[in-house]
C-alpha positions in Angstrom: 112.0 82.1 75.2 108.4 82.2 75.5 106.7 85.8 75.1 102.6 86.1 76.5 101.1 89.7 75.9 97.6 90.5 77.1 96.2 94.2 76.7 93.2 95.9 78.0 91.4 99.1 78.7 91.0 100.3 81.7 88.3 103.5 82.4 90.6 105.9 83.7 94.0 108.4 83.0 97.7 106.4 82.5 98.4 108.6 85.7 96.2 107.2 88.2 96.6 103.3 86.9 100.4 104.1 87.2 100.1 105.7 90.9 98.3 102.6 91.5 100.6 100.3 89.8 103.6 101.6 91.6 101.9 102.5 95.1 103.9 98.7 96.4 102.5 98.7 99.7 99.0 98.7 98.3 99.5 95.5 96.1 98.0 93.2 98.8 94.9 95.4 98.1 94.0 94.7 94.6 96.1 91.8 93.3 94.0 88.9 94.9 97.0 86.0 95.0 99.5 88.7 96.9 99.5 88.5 100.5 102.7 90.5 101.2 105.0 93.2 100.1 108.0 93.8 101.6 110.1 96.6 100.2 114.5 95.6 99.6 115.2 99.0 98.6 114.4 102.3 100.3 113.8 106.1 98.4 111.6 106.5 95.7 110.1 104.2 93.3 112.3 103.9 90.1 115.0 102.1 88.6 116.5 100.0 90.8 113.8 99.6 93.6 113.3 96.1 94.3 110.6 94.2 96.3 109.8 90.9 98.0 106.0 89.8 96.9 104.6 86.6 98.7 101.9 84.8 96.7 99.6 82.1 97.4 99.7 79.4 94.8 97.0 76.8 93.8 97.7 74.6 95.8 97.3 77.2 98.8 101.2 76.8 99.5 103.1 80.2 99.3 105.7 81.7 97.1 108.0 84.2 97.4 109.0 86.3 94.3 111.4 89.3 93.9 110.9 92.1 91.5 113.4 94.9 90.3 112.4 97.6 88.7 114.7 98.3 85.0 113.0 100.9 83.8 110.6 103.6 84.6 109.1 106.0 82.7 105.6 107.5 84.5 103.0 107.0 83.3 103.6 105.2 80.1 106.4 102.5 80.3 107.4 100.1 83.3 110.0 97.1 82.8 110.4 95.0 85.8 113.0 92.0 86.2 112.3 88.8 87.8 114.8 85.7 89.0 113.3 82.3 89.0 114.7 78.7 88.9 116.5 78.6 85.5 114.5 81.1 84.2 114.7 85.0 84.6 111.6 86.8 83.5 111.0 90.4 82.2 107.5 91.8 82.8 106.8 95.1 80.6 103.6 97.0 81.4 102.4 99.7 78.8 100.2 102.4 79.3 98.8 104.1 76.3 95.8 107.0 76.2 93.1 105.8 74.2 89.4 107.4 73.7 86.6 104.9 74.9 82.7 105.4 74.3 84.3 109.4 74.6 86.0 109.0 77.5 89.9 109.2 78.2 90.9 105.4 79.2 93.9 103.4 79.1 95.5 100.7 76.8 97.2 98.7 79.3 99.0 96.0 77.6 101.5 93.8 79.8 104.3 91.5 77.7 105.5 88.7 80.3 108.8 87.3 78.9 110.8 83.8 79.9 114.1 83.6 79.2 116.1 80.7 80.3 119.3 80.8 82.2 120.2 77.3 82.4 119.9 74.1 80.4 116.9 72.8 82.7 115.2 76.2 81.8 115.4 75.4 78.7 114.2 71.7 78.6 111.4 72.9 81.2 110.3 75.7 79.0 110.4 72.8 75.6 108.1 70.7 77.7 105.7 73.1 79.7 106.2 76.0 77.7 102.5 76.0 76.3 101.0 75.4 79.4 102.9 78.0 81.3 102.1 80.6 78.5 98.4 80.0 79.2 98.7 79.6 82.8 100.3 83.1 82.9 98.2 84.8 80.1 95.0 83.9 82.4 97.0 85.4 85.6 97.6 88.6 83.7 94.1 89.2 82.4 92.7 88.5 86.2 95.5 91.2 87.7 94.2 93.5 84.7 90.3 93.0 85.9 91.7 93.5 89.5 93.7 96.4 88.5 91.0 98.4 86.7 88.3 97.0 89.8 90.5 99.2 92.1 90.3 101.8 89.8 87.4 102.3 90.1 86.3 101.6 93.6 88.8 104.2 95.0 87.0 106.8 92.4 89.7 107.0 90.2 87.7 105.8 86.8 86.8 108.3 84.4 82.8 109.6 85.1 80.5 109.4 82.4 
């Protein structure tokens, strides 16, 4: 199991990063690698709502990803699942209120877990499992800088 947790502070209130976080068809807006979201389930977002995110890889070929949201608990706590090829991953994005230069931010840490399913997960992971840590840590921190970019160009960030 490899484990990669990156945190930062974004300048505005756990409620309007996690209306952003959530808001699925608006992905494509702020998280630069996304080119689609298509939505499996329909209702409310929440446990059990699933989505289909196309991304563009580095090599400008594109892959398709599934997410499923576990658990949901607005505007602190969202645990999402994620199937790969002998490895299922758990994504767990925190929200915590924190004080900044006196201004009311958020502590957004997200914890990117890969668990393999299958014997080739697990000789995959023993091999690339140091690269793939880093090659996700940096993917996190750029969806962070994205995240808290939208924040503030839609006027959402906390004013000075």
């Amino acid at each position: 199991m490899s484990t990669v947790a990156v945190t930062d502070v974004i300048e505005a209130s756990a409620v309007d990063v996690w209306e952003l976080l959530t808001d699925l068809p608006v992905r494509v807006d702020w998280l630069c690698t996304v080119s689609s979201v298509e939505l499996l389930t329909p209702g409310p977002f929440g446990p059990g709502t699933a989505w289909r995110e196309t991304r563009t890889r580095p090599d400008g070929g594109d892959q398709a990803e599934e997410f499923l949201v576990l658990t949901a608990e607005p505007p602190h706590r969202l645990v999402l699942a994620s199937p790969g090829s002998g490895v299922d991953y758990r994504i767990t994005w925190t929200l915590r209120a924190v004080q900044r230069r006196r201004r009311a931010c958020t502590a957004v840490t997200v914890e990117h877990r890969a668990l393999p399913t299958t014997p080739y997960g697990r000789v995959m992971a023993l091999l690339f499992g140091g690269l793939a840590a880093r090659t996700v840590e940096g993917a996190i921190r750029h969806d962070l800088t994205a995240l808290a970019a939208t924040v503030r160009s839609t006027g959402r960030a906390t004013a000075a």
